[in-house]
C-alpha positions as CSV (number, residue, x, y, z in Angstrom):
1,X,11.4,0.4,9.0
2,X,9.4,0.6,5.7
3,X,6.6,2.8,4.8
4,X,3.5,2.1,2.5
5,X,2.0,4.2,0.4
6,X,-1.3,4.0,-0.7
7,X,-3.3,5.9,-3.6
8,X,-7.0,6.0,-3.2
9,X,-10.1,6.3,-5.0
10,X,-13.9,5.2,-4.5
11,X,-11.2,2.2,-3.1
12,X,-13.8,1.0,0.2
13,X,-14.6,-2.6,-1.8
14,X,-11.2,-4.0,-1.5
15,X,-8.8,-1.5,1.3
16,X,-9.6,-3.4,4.4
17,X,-8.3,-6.3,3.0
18,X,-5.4,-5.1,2.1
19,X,-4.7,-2.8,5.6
20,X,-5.1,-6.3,6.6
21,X,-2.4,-7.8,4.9
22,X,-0.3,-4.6,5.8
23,X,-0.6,-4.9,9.7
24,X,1.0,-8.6,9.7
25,X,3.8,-7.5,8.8
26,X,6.1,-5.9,11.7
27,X,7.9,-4.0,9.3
28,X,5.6,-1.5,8.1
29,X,5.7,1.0,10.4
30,X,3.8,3.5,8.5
31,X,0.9,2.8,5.9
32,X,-0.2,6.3,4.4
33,X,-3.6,6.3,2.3
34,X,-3.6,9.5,0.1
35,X,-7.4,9.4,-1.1
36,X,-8.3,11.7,-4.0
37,X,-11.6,12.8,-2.1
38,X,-13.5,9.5,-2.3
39,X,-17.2,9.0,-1.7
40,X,-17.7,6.0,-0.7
41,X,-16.4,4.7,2.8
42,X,-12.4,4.6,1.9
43,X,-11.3,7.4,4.0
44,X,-13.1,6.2,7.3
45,X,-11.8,2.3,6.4
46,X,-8.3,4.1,6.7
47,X,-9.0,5.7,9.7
48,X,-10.5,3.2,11.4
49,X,-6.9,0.9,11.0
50,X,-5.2,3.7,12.4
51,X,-3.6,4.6,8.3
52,X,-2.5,8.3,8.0
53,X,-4.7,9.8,5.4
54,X,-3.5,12.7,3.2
55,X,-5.6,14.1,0.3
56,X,-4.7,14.9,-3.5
57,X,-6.8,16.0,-6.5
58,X,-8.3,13.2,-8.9
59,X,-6.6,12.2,-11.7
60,X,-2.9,11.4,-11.3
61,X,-2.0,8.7,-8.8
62,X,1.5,9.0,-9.1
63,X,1.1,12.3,-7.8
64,X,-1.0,10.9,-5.0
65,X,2.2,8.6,-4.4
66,X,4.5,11.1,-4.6
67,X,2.9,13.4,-1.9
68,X,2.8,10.3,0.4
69,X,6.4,9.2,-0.4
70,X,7.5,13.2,0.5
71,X,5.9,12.6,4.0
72,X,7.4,10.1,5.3
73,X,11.3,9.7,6.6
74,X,11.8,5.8,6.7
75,X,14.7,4.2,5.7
76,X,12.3,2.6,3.0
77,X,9.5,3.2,1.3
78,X,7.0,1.7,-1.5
79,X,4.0,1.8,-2.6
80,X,1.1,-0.3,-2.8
81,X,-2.8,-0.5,-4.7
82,X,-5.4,-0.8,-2.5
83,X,-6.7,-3.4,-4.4
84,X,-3.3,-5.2,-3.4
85,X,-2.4,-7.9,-0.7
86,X,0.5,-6.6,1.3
87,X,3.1,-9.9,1.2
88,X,5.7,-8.6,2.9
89,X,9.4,-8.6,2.8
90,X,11.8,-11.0,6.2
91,X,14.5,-8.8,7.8
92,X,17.5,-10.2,5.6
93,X,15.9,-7.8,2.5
94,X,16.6,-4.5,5.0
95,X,19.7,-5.8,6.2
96,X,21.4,-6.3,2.4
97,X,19.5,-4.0,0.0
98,X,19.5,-0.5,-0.8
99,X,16.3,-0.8,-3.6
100,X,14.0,-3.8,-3.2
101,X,11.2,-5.4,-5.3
102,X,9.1,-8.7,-5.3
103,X,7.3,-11.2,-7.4
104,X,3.7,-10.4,-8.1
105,X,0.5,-12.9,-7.8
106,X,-2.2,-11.8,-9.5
107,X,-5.3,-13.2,-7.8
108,X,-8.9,-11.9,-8.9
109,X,-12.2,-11.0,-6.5
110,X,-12.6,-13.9,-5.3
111,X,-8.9,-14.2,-4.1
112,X,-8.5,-17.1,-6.6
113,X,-5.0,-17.5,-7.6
114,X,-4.5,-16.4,-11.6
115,X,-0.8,-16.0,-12.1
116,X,2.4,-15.1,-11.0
117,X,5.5,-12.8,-12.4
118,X,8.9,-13.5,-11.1
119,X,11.1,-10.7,-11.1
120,X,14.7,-11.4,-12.4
């Protein structure tokens, strides 16, 4: 129903734990990794979960989010850092919105809780 879309770089420290946080959710049906030729071990993490993984040049991630955004044909679609936990959203979201967004935790390495922002 929804498809992620994930910009990557040098991104292998934190991705797995946010694929992880993506797979709970039965919603996601698609969580694309567009990796802007990492060296480190972030394209075979995404693999690995079964992500799609397309490629863009360094330096603009919104570009890397807009070639993932133009592959995909979902009803819905967003983005997310890989340095992000994947909350979710519950069915009654899909069934009454046309544009969605969330409230935000900010939580640091150590996935202790800093603050929140509360969207209107």
């Amino acid at each position: 129903m929804i498809s992620l879309v994930t910009p990557t770089l040098n991104s292998a420290k934190y991705l797995e734990t946010l694929i992880q946080s993506v797979q709970k959710d039965s919603f996601v049906e698609k969580h694309i990794i567009v990796d802007s030729y990492s060296t480190d071990q972030t394209v075979e993490i995404a693999k690995s979960h079964g992500c799609i993984v397309l490629h863009c040049k360094p330096g603009n991630m919104y570009t890397a989010i807009n070639k993932g955004i133009a592959t995909t044909s979902t009803k819905y679609v967003s983005y997310i850092n890989s340095d992000d936990i994947w909350k979710g959203y519950n069915e009654s979201f899909f069934n009454k919105s046309d544009i969605l967004y969330s409230d935000i935790d900010f939580i640091d390495s150590s996935n202790r809780f800093l603050h929140s922002f509360r969207s209107a």
